[in-house]
NULO-195894 format. One line per 4 residues: number of its first residue (from 1); their letters; for each residue x, y, z of N, C-alpha, C. Coordinates in pm, whole numbers, m for minus. Atoms other than C-alpha are relative to their C-alpha. Last residue first. Layout:
! residues N
NUM = A = X,Y,Z,X,Y,Z,X,Y,Z ~ ...
//
This chain:
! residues 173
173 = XXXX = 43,m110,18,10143,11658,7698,14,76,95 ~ m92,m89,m24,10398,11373,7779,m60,155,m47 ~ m42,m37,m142,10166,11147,7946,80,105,5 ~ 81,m98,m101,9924,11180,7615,113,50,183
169 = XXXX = 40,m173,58,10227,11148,7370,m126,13,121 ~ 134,27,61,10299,10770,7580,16,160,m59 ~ 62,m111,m86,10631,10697,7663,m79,28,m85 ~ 80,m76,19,10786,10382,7544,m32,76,82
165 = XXXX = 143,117,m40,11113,10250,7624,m110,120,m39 ~ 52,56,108,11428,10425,7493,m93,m84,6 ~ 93,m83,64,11571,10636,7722,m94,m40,m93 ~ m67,m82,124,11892,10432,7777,m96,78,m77
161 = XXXX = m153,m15,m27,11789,10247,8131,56,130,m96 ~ m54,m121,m133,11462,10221,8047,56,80,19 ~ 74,m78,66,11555,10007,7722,m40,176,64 ~ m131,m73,40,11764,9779,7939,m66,156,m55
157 = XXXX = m98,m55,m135,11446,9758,8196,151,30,m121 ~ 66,m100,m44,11187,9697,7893,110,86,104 ~ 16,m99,75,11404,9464,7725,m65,125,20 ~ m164,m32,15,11461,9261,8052,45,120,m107
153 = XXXX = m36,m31,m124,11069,9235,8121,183,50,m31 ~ 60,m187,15,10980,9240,7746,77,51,151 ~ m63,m98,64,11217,8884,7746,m91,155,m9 ~ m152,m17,m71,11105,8747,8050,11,65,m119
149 = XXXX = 15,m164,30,10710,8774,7890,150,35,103 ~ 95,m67,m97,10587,8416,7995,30,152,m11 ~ 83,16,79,10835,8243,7686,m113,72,111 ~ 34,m9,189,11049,8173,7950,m121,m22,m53
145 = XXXX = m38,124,95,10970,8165,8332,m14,54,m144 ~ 112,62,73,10950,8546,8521,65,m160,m75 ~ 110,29,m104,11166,8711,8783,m137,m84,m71 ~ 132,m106,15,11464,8783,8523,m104,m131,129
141 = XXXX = 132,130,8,11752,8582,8685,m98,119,18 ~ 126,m80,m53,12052,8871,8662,m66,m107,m77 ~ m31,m121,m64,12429,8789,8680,m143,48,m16 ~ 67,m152,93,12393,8457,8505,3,80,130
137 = XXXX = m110,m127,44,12656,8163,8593,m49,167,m65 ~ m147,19,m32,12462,7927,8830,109,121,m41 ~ 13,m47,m87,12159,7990,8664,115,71,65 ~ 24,m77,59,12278,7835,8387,m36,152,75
133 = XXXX = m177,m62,78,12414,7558,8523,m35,113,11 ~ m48,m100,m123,12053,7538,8757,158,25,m63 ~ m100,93,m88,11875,7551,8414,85,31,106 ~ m127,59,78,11655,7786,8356,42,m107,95
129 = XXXX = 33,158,12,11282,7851,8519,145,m49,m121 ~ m42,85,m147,11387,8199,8647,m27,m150,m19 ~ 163,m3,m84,11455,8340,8316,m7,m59,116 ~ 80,112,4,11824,8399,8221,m183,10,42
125 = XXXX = 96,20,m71,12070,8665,8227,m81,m116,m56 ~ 46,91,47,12456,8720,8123,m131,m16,104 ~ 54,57,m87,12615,9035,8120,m94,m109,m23 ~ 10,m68,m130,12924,9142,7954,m82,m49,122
121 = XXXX = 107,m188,m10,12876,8845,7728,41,80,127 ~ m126,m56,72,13200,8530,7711,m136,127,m16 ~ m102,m51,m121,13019,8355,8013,59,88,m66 ~ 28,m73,m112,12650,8311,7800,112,61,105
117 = XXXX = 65,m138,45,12810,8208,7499,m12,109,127 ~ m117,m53,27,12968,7914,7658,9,176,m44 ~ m7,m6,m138,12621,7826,7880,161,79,m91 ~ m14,m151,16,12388,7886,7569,150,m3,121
113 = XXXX = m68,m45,133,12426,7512,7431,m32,187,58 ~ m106,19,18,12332,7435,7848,108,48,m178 ~ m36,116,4,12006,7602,7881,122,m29,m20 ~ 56,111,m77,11803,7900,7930,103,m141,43
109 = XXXX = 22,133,40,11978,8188,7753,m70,m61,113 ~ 127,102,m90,11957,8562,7792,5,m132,m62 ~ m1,161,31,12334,8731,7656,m137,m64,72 ~ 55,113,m93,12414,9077,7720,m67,m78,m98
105 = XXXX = 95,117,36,12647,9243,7514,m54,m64,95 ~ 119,m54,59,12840,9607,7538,m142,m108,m34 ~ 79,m81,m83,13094,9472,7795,m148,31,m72 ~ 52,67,m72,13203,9221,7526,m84,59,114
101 = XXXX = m52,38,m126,13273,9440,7284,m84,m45,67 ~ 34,2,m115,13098,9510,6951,90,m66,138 ~ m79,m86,m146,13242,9623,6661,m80,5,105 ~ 76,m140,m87,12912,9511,6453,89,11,75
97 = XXXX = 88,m80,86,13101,9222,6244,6,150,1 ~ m110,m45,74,13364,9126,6538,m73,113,m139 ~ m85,m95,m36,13067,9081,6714,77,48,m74 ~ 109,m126,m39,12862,8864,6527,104,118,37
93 = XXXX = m9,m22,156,13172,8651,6402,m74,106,8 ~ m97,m61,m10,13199,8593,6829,46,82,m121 ~ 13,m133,m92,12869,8511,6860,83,80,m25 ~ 58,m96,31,12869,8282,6602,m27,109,36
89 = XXXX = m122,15,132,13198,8077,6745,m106,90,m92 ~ m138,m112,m38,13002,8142,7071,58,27,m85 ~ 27,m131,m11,12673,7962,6946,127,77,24 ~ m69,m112,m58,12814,7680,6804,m56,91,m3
85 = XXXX = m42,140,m89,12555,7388,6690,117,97,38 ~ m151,m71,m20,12317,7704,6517,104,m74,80 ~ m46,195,36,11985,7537,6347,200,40,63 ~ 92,107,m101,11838,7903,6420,109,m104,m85
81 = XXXX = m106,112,84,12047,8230,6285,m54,m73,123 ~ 26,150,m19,11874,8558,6299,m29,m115,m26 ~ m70,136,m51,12024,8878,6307,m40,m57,30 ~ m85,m17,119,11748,9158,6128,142,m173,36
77 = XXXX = m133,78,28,11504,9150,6344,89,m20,m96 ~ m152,m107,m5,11239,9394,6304,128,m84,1 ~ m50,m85,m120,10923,9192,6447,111,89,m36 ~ 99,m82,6,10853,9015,6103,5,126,76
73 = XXXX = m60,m70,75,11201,8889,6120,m113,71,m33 ~ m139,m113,m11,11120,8752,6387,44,95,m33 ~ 12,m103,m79,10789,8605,6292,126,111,46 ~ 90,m80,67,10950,8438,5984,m37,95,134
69 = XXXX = m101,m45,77,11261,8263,6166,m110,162,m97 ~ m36,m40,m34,11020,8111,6429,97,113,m83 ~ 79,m88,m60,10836,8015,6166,32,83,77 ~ m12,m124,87,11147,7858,5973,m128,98,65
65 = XXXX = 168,m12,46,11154,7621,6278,m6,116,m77 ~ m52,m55,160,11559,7546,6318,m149,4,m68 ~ 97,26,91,11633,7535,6668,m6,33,m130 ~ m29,68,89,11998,7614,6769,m130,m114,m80
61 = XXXX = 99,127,m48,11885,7924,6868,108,m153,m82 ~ m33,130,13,12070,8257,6831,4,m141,38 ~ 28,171,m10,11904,8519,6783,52,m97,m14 ~ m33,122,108,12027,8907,6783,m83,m125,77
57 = XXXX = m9,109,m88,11864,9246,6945,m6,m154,m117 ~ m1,124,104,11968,9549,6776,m64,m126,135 ~ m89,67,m117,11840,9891,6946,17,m178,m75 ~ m153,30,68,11751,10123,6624,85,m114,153
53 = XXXX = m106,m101,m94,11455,10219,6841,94,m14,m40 ~ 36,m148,108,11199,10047,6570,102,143,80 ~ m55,m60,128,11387,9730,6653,m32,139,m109 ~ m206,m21,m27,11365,9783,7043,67,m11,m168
49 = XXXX = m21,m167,m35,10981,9835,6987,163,10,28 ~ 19,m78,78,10948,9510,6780,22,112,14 ~ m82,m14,83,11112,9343,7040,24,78,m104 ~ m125,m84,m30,10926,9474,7321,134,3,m84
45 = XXXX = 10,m173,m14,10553,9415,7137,181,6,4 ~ 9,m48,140,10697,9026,7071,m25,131,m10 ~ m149,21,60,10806,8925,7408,10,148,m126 ~ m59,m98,m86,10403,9079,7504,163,22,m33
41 = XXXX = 33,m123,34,10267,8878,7266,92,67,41 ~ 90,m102,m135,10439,8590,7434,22,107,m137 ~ m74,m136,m60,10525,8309,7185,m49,104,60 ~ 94,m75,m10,10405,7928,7072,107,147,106
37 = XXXX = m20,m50,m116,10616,7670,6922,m91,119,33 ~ 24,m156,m33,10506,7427,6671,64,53,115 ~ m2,m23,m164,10714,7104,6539,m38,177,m14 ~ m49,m162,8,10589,6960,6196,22,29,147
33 = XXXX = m135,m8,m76,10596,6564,6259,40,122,m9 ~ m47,m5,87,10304,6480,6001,152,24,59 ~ m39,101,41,10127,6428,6303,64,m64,m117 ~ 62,58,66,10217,6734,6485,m9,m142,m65
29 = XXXX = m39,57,118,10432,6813,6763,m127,m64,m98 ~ 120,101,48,10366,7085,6981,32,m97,m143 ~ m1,0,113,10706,7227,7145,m129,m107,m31 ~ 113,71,71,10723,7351,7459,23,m39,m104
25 = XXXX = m95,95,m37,11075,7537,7615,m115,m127,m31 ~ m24,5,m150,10854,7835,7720,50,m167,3 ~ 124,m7,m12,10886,8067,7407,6,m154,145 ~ 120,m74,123,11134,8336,7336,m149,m124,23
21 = XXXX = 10,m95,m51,11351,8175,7650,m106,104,m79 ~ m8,19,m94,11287,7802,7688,22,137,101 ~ 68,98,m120,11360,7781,7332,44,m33,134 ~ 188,18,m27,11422,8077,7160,m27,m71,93
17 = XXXX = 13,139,m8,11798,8203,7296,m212,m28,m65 ~ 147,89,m53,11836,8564,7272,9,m127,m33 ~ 26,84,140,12113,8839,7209,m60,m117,125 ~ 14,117,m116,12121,9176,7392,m58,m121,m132
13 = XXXX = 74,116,75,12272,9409,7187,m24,m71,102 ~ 34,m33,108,12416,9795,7277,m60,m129,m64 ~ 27,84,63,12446,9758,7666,m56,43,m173 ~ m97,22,63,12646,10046,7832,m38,m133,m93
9 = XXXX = m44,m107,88,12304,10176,7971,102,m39,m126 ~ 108,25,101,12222,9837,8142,m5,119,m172 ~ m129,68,107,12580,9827,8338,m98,m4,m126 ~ m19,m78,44,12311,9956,8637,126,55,m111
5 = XXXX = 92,m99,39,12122,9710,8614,43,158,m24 ~ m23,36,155,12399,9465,8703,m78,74,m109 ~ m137,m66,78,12554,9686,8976,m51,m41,m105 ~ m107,53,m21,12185,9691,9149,99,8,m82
1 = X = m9,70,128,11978,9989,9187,114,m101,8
//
């Protein structure tokens, strides 16, 4: 197992970037100028199952698509803050909030407005289609591109980790 996987236990929030990591860094623009984004099922199962596990997982985008804001919060979410031009300076209000330490936070971003955020988390991961900054400073490149199901993949393995991923009632008869 590697060291960063196995630091997965001591994780109590992992906080999320949308675009590029909730959905794959697309945006459909209409002709009225509404902007869509589109999201992995699959994202969406592991979130919902990490908010019915009492496991928090925050948002902080500096998009600002109230849809994104609606599904979310559909999913269980409870922290999340889109149109956000400091993430760290929210990160850090987050924390302080929820007594959280830095060890206890991983951080998935894509892109450069995550890159301050991303050094001040215990552990910082990415998808494999990030930026090479970004890259550069994350301690675990999930094996998948954003918005393709990186976040179930990472939520599934912390989750793992702390007992808390699904298990089926027939496997456990």
């Amino acid at each position: 197992m590697s060291s960063i996987k196995a630091r997965f236990p001591l994780i109590k929030v992992v906080v999320l970037d949308v675009d590029g990591v909730l959905t794959d860094g697309s945006i459909v623009v209409t002709t009225s100028g509404e902007e869509h984004r589109i999201m992995n099922t699959k994202d969406g199962y592991a979130l919902n199952h990490a908010s019915k596990m009492g496991f928090p997982v925050w948002v902080i985008s500096g998009g600002k698509s109230e849809g994104v804001a609606v599904r979310l919060k559909r999913l269980g979410l409870t922290e999340v803050h889109l149109g956000v031009e400091n993430k760290l300076s929210l990160l850090h209000k987050l924390m302080h909030q929820y007594d959280i330490i830095k060890e206890e936070l991983l951080y998935m971003g894509d892109d450069l407005p995550d890159f301050d955020a991303m050094q001040m988390a215990g552990i910082a991961a990415c998808p494999q289609d990030a930026a090479p900054e970004i890259k550069a400073i994350s301690d675990y490149i999930i094996p998948i591109d954003g918005g393709k199901g990186c976040v179930r993949m990472l939520l599934r393995e912390v989750l793992q980790m702390q007992g808390k991923w699904f298990v089926s009632n027939a496997l456990s008869a």
